[in-house]
CHARMM-style PDB file with segment names, atoms N, HN, CA, C and O in Angstrom:
ATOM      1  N   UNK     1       0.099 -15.957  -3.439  1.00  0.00      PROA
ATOM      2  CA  UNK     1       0.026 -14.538  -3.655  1.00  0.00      PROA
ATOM      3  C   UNK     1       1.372 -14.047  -4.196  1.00  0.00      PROA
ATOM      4  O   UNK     1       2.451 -14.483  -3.795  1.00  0.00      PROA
ATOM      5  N   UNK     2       1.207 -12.978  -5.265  1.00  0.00      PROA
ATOM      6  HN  UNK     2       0.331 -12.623  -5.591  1.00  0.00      PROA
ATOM      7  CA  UNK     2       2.395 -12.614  -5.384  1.00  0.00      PROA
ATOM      8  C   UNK     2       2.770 -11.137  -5.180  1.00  0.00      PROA
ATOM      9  O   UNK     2       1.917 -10.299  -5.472  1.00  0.00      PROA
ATOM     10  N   UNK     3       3.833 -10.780  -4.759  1.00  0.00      PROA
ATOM     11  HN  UNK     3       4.526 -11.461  -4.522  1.00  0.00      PROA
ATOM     12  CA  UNK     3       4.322 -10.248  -4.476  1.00  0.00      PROA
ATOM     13  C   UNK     3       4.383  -8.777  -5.172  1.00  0.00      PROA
ATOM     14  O   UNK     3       5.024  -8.809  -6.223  1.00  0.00      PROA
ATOM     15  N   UNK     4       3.922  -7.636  -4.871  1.00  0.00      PROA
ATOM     16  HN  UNK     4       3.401  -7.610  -4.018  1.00  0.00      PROA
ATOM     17  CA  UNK     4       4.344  -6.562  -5.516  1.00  0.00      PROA
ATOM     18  C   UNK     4       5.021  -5.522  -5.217  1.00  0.00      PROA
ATOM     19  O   UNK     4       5.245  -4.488  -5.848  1.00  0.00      PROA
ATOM     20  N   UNK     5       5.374  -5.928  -4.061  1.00  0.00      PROA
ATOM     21  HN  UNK     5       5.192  -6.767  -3.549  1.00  0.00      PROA
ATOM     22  CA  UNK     5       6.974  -5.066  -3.123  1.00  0.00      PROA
ATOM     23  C   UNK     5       7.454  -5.440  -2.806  1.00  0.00      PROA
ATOM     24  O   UNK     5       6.958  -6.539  -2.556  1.00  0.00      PROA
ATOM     25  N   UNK     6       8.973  -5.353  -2.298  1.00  0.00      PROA
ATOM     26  HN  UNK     6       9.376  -4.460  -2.500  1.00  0.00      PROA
ATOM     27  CA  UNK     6       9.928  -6.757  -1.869  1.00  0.00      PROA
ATOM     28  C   UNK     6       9.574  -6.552  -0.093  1.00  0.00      PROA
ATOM     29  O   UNK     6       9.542  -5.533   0.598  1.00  0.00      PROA
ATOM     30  N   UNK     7       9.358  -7.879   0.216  1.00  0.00      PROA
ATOM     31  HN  UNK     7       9.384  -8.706  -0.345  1.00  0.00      PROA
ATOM     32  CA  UNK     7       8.547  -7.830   1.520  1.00  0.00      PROA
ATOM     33  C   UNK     7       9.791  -7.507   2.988  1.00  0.00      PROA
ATOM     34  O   UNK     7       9.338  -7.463   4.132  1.00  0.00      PROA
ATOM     35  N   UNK     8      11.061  -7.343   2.774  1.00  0.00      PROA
ATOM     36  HN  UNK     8      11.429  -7.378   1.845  1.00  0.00      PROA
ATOM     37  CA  UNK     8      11.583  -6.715   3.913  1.00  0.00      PROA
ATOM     38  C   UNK     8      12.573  -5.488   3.030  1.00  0.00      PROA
ATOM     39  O   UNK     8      13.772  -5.213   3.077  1.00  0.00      PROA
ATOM     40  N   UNK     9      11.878  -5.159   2.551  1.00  0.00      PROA
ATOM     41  HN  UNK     9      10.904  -5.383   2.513  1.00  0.00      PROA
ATOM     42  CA  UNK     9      11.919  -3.773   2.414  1.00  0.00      PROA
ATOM     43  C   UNK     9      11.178  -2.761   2.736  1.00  0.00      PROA
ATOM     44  O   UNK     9       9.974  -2.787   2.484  1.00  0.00      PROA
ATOM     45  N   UNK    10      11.963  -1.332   3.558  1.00  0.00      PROA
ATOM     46  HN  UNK    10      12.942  -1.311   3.763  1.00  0.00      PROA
ATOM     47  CA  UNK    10      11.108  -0.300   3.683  1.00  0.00      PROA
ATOM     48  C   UNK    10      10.961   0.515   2.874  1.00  0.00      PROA
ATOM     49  O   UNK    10      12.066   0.771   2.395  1.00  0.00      PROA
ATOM     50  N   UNK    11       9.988   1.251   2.306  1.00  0.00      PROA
ATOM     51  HN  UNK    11       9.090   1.043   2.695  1.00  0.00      PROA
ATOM     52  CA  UNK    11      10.020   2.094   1.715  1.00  0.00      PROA
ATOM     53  C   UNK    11       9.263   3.679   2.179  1.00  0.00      PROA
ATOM     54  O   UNK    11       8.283   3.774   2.917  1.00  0.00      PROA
ATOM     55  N   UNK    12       9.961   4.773   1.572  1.00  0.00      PROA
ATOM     56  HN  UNK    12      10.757   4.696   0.972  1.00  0.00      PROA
ATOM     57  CA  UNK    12       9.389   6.063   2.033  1.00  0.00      PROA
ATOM     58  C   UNK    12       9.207   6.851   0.818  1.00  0.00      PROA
ATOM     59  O   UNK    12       9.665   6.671  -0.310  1.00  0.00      PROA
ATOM     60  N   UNK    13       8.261   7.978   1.397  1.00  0.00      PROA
ATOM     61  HN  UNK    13       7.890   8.124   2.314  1.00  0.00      PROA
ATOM     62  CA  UNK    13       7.945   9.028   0.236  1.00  0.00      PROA
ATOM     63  C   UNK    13       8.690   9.440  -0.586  1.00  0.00      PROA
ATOM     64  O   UNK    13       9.513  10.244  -0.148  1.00  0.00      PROA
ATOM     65  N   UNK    14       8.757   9.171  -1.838  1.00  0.00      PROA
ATOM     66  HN  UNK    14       8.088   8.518  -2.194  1.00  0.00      PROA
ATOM     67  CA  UNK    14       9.227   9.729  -2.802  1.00  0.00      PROA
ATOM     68  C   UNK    14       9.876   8.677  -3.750  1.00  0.00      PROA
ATOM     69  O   UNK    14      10.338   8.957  -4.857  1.00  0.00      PROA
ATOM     70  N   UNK    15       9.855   7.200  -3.086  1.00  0.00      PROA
ATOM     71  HN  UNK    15       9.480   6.973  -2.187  1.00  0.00      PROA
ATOM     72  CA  UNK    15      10.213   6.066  -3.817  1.00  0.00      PROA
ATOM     73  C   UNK    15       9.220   5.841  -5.002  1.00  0.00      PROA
ATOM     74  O   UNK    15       8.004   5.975  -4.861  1.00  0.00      PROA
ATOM     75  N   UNK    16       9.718   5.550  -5.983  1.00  0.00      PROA
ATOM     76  HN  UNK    16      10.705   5.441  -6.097  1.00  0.00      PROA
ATOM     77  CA  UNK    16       8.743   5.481  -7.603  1.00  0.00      PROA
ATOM     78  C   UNK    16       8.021   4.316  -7.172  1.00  0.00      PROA
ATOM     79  O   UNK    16       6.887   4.525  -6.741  1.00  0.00      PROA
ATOM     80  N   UNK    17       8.471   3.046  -7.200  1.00  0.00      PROA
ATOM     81  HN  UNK    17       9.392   2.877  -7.550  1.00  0.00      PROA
ATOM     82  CA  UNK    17       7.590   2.056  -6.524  1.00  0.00      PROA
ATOM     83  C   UNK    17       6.162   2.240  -5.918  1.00  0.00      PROA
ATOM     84  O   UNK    17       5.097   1.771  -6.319  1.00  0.00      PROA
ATOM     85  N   UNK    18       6.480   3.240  -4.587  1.00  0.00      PROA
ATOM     86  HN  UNK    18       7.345   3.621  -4.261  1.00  0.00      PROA
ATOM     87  CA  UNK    18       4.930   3.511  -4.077  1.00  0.00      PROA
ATOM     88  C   UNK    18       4.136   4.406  -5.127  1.00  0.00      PROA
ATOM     89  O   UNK    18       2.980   4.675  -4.803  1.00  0.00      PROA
ATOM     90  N   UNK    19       4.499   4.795  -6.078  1.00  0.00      PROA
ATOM     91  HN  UNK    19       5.439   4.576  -6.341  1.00  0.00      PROA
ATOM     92  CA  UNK    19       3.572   5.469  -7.179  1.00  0.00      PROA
ATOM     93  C   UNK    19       2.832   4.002  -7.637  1.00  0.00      PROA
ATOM     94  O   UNK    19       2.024   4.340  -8.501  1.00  0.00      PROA
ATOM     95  N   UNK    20       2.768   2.953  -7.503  1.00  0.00      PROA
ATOM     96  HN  UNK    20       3.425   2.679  -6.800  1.00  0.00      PROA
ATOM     97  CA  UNK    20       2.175   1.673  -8.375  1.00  0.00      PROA
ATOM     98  C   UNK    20       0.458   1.658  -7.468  1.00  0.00      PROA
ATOM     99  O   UNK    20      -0.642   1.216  -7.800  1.00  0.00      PROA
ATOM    100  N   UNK    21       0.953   2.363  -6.254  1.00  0.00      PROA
ATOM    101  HN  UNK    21       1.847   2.723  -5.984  1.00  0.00      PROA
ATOM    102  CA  UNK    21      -0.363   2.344  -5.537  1.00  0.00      PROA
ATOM    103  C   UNK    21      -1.504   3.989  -5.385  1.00  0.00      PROA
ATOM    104  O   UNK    21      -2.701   4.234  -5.231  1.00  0.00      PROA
ATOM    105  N   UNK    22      -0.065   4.851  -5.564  1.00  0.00      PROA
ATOM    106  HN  UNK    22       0.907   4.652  -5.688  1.00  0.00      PROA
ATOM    107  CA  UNK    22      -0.917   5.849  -5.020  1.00  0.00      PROA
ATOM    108  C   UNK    22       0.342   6.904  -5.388  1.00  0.00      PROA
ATOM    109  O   UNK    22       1.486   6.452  -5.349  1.00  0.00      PROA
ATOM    110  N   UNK    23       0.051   8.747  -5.855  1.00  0.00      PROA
ATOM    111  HN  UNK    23      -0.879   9.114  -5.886  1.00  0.00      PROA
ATOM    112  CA  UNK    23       1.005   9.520  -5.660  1.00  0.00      PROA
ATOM    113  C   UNK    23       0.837  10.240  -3.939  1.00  0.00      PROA
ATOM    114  O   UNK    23       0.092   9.957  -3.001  1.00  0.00      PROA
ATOM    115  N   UNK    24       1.639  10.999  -4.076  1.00  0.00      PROA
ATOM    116  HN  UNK    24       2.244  11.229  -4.839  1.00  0.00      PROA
ATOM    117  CA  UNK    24       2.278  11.369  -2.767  1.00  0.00      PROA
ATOM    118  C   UNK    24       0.866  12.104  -2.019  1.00  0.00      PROA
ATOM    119  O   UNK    24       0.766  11.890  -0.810  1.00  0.00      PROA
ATOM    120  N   UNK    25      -0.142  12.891  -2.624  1.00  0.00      PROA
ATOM    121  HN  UNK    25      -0.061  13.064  -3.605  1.00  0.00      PROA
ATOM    122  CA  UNK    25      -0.916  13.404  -2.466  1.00  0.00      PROA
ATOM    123  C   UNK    25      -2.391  12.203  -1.855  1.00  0.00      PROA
ATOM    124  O   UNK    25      -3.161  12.300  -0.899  1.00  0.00      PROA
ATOM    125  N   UNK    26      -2.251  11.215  -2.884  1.00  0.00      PROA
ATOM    126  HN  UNK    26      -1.626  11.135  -3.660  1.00  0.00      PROA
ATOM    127  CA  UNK    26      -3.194  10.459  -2.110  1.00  0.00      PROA
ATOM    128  C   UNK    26      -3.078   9.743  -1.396  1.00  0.00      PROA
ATOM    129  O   UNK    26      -4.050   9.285  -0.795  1.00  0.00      PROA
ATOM    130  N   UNK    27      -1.530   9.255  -1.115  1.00  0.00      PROA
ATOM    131  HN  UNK    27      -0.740   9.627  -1.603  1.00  0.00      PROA
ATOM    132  CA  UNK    27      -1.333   8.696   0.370  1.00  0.00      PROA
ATOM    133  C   UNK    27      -1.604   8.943   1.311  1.00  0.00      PROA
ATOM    134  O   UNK    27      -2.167   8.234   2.145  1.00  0.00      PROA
ATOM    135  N   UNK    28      -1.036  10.724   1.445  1.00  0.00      PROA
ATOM    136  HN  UNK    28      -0.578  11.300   0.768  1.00  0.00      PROA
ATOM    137  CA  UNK    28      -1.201  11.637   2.120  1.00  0.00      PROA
ATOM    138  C   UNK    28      -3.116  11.680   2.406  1.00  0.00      PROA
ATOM    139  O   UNK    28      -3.469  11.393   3.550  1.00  0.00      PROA
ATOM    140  N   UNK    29      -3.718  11.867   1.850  1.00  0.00      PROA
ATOM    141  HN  UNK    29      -3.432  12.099   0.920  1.00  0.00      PROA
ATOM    142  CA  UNK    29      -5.354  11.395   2.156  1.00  0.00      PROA
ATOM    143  C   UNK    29      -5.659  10.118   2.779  1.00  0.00      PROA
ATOM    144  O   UNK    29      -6.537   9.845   3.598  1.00  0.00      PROA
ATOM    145  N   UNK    30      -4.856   9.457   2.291  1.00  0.00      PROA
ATOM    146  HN  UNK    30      -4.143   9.679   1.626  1.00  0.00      PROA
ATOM    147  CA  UNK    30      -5.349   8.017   2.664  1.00  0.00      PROA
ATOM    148  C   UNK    30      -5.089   7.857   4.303  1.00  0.00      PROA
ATOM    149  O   UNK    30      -5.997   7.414   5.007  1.00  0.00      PROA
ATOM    150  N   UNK    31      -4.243   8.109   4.680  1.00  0.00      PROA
ATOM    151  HN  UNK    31      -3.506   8.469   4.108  1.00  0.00      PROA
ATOM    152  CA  UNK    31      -3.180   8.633   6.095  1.00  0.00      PROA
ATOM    153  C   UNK    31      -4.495   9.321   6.652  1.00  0.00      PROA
ATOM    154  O   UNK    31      -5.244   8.740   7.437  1.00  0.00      PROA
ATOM    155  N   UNK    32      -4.722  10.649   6.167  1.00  0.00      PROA
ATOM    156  HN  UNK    32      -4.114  11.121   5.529  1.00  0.00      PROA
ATOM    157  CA  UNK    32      -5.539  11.792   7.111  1.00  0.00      PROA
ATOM    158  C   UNK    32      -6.873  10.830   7.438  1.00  0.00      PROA
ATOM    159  O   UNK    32      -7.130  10.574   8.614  1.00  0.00      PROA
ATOM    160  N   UNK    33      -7.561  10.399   6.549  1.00  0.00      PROA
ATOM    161  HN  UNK    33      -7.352  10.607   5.593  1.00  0.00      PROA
ATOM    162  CA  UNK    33      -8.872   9.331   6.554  1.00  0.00      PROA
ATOM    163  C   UNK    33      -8.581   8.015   7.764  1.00  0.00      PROA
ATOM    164  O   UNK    33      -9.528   7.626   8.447  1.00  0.00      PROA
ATOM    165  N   UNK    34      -7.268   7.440   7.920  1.00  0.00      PROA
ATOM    166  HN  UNK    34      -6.498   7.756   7.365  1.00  0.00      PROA
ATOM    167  CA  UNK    34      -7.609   6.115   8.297  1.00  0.00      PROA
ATOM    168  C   UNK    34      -7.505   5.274   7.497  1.00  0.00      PROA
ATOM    169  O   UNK    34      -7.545   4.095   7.851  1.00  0.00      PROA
ATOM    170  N   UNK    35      -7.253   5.816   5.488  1.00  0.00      PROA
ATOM    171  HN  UNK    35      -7.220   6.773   5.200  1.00  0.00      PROA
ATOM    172  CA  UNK    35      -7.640   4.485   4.878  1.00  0.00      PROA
ATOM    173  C   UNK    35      -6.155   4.109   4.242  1.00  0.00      PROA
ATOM    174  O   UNK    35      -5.164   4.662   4.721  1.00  0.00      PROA
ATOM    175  N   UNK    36      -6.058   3.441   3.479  1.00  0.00      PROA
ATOM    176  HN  UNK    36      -6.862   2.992   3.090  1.00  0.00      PROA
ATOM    177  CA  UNK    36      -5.092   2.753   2.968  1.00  0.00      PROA
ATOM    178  C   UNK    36      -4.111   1.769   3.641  1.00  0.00      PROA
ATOM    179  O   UNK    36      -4.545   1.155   4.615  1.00  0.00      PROA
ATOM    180  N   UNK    37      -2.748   1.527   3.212  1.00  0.00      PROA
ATOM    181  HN  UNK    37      -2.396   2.026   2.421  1.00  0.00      PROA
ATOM    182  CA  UNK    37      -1.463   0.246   3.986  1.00  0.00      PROA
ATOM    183  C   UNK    37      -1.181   0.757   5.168  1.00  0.00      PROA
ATOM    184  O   UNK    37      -1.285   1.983   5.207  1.00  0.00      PROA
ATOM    185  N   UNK    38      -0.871   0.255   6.113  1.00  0.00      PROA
ATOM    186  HN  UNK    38      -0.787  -0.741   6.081  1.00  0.00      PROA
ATOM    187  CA  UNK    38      -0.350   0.281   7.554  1.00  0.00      PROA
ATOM    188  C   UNK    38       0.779   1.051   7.055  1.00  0.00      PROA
ATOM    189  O   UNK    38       1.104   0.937   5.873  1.00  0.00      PROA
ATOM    190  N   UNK    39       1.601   2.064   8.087  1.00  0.00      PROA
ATOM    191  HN  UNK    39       1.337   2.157   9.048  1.00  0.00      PROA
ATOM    192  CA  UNK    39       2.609   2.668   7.817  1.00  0.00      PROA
ATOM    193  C   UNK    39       3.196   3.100   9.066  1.00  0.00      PROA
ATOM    194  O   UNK    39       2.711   2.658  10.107  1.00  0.00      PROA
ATOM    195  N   UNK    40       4.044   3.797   9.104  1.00  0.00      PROA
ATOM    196  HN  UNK    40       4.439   4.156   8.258  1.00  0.00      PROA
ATOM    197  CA  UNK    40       4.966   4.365  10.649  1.00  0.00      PROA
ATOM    198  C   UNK    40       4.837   5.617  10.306  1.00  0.00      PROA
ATOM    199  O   UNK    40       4.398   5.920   9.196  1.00  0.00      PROA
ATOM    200  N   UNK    41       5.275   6.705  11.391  1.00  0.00      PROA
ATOM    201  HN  UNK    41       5.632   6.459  12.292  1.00  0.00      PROA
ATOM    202  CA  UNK    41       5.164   7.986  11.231  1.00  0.00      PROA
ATOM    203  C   UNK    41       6.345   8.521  12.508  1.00  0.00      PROA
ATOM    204  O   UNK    41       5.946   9.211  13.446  1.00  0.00      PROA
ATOM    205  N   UNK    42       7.558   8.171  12.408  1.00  0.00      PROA
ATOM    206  HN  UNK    42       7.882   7.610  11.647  1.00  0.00      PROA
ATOM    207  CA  UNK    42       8.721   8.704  12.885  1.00  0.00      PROA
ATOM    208  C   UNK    42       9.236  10.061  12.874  1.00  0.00      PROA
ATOM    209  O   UNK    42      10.042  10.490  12.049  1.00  0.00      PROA
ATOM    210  N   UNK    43       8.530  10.967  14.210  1.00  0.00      PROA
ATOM    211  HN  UNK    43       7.875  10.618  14.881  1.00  0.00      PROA
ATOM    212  CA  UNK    43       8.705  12.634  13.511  1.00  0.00      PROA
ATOM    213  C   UNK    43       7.587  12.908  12.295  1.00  0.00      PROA
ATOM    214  O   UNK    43       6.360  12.840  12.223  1.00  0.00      PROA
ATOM    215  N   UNK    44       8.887  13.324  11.194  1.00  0.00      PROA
ATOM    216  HN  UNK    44       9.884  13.379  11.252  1.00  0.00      PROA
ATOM    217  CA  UNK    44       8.333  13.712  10.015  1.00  0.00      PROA
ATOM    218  C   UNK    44       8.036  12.731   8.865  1.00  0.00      PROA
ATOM    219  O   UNK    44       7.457  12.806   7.781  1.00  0.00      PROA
ATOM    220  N   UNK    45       8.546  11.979   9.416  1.00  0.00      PROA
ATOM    221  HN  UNK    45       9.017  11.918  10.296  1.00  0.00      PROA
ATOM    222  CA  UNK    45       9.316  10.622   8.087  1.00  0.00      PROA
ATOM    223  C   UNK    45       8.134   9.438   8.365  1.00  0.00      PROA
ATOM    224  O   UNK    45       7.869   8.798   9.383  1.00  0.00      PROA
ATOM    225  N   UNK    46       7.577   9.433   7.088  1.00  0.00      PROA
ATOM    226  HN  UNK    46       7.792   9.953   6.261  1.00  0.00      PROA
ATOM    227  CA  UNK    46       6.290   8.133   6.896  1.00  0.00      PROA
ATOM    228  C   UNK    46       7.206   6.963   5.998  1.00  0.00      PROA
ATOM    229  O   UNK    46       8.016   7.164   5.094  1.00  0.00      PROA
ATOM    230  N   UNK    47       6.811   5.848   6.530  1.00  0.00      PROA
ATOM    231  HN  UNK    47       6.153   5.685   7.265  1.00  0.00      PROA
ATOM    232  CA  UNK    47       7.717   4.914   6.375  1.00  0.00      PROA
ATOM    233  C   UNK    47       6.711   3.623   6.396  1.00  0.00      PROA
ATOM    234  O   UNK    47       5.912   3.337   7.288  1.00  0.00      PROA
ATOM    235  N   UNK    48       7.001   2.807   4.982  1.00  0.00      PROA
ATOM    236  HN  UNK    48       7.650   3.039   4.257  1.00  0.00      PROA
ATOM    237  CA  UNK    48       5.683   1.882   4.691  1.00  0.00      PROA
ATOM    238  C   UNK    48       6.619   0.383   4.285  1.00  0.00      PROA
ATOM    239  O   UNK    48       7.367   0.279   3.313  1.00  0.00      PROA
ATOM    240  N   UNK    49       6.364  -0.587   5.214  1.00  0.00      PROA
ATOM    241  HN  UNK    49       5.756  -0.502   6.004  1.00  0.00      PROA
ATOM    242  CA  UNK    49       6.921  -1.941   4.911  1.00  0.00      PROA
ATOM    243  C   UNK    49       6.633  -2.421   4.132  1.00  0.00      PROA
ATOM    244  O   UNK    49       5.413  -2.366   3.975  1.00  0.00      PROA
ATOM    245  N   UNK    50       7.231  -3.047   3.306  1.00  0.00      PROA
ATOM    246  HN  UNK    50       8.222  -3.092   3.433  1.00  0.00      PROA
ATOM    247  CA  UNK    50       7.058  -3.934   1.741  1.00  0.00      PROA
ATOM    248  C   UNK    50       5.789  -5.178   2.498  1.00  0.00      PROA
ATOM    249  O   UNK    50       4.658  -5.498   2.134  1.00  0.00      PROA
ATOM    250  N   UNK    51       6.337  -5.454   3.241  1.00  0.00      PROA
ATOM    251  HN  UNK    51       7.256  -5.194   3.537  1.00  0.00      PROA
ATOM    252  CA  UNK    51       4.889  -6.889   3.470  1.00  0.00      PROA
ATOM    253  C   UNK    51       3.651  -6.234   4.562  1.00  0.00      PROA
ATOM    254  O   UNK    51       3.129  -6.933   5.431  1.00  0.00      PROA
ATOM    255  N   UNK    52       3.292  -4.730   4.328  1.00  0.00      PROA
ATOM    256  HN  UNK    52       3.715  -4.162   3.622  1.00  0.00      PROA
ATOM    257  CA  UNK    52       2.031  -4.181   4.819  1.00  0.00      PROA
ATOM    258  C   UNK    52       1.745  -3.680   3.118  1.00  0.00      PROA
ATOM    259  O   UNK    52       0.698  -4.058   2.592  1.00  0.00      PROA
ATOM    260  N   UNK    53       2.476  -3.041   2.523  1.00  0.00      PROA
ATOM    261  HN  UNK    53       3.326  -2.734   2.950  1.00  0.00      PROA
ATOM    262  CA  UNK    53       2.187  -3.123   1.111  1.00  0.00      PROA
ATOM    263  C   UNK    53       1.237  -4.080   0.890  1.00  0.00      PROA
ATOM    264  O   UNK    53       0.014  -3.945   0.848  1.00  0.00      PROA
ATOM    265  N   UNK    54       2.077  -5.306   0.717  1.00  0.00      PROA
ATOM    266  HN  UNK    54       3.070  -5.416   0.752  1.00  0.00      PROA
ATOM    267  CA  UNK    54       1.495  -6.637   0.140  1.00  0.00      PROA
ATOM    268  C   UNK    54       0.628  -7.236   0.871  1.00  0.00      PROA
ATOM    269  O   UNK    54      -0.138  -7.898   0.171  1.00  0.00      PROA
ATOM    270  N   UNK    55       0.432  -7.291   1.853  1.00  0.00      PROA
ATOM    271  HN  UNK    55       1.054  -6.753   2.422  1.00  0.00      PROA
ATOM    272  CA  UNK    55      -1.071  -7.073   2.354  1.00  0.00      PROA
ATOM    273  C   UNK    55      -2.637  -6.454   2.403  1.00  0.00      PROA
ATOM    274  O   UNK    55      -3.809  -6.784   2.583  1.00  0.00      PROA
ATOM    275  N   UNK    56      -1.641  -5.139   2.064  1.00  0.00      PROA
ATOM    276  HN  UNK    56      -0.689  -4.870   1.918  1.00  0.00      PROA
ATOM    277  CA  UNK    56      -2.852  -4.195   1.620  1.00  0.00      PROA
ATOM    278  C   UNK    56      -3.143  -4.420   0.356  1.00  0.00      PROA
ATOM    279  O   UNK    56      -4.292  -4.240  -0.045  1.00  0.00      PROA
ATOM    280  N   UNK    57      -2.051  -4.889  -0.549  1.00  0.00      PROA
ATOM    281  HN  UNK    57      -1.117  -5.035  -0.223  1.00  0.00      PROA
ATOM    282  CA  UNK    57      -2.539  -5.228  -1.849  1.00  0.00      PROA
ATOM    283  C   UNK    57      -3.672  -6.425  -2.242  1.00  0.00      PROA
ATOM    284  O   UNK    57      -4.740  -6.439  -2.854  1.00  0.00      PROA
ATOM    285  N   UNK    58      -2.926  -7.305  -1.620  1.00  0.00      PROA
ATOM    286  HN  UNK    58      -2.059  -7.293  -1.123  1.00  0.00      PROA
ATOM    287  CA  UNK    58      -3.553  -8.706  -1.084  1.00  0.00      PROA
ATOM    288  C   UNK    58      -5.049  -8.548  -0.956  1.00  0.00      PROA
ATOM    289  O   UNK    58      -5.825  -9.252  -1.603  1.00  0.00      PROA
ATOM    290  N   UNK    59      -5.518  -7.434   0.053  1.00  0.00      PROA
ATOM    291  HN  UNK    59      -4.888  -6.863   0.579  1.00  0.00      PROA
ATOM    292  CA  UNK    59      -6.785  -7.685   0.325  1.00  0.00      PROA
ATOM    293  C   UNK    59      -8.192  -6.380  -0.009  1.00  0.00      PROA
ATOM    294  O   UNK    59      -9.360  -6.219   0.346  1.00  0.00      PROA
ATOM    295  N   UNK    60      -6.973  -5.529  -1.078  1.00  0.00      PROA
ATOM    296  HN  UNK    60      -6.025  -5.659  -1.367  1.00  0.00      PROA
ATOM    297  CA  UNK    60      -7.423  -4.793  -2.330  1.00  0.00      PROA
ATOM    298  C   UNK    60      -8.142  -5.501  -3.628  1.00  0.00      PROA
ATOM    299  O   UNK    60      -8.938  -4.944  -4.385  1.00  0.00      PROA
ATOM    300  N   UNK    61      -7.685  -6.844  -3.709  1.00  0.00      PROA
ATOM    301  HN  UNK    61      -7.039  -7.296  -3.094  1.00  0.00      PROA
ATOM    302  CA  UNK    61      -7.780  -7.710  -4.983  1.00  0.00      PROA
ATOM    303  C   UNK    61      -8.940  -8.069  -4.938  1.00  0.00      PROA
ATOM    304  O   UNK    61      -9.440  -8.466  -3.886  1.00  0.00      PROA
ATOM    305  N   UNK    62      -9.858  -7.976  -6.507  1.00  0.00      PROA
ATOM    306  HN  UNK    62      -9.451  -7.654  -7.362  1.00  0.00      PROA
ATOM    307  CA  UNK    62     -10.781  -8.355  -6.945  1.00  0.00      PROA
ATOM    308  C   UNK    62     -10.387  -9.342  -7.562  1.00  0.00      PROA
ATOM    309  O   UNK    62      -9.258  -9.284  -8.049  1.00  0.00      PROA
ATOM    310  N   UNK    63     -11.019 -10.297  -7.697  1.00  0.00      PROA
ATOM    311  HN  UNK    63     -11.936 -10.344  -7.302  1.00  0.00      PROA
ATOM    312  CA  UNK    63     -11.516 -11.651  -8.635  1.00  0.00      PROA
ATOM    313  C   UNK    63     -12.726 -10.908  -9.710  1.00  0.00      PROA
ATOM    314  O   UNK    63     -13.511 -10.045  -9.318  1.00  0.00      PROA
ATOM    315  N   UNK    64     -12.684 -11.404 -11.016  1.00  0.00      PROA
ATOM    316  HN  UNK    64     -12.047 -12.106 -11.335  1.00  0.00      PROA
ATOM    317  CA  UNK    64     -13.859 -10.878 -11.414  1.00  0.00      PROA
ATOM    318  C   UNK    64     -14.472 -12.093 -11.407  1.00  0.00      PROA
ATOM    319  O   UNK    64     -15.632 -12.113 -10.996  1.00  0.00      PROA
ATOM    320  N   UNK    65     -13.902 -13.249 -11.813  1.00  0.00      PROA
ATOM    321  HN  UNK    65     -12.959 -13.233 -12.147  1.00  0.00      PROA
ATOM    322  CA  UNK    65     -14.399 -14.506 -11.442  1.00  0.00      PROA
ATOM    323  C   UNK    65     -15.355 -14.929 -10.285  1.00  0.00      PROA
ATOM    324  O   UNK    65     -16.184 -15.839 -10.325  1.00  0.00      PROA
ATOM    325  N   UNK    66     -15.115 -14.202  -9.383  1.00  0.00      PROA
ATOM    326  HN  UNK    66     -14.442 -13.463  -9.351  1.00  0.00      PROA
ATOM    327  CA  UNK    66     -16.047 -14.658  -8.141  1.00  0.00      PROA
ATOM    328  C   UNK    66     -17.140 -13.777  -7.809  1.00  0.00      PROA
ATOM    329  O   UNK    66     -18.191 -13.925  -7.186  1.00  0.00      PROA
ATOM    330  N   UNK    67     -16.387 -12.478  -8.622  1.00  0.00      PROA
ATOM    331  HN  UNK    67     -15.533 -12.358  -9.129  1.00  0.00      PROA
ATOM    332  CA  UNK    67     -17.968 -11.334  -8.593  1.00  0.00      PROA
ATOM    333  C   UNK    67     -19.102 -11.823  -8.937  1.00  0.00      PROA
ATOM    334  O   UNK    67     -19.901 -12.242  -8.099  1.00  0.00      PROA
ATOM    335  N   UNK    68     -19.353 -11.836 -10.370  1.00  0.00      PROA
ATOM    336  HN  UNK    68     -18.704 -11.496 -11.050  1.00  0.00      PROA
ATOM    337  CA  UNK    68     -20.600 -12.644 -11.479  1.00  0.00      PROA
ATOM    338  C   UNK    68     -21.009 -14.175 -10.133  1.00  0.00      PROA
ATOM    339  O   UNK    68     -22.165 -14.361  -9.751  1.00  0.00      PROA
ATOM    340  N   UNK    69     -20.358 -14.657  -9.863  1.00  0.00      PROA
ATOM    341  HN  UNK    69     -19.420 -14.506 -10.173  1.00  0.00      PROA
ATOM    342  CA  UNK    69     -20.726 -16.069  -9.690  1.00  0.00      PROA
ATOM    343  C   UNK    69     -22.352 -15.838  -8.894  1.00  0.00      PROA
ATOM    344  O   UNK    69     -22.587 -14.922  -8.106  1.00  0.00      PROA
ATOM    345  N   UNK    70     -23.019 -16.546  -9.180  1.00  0.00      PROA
ATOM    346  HN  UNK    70     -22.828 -17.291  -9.820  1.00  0.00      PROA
ATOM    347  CA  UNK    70     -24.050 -16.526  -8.372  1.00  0.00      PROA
ATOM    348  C   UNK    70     -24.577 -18.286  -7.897  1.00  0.00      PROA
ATOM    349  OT1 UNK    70     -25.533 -18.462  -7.142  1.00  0.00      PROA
TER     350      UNK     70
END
């Protein structure tokens, strides 16, 4: 698997990086729902680990290869 955040890195709102997944608004949904990457919520401050990123990315991923297969 590769990597699309550096995995001991934290990152928080307003880092350009987390725009590759989502802007600030649909995180913010994703959070209120339950859905999207694992994250912390310290006070005010949402705070998302590079290897829950890449996890969530990880198991976001389509194959189209394995879709069709029958």
């Amino acid at each position: 698997m590769a990597n699309l955040f550096e995995q001991n890195r934290n990152y928080v709102l307003g880092d350009e990086e987390l725009n590759l997944i989502g802007d600030r608004d649909k995180l913010a949904q994703w959070r209120h729902k339950g859905m999207g990457p694992a994250f912390y919520k310290l006070g005010r401050k949402i705070i998302y680990r590079g290897a829950d990123l890449n996890t969530w990315a990880e198991a976001s991923r389509v194959d189209p290869s394995k879709e069709g297969a029958a």
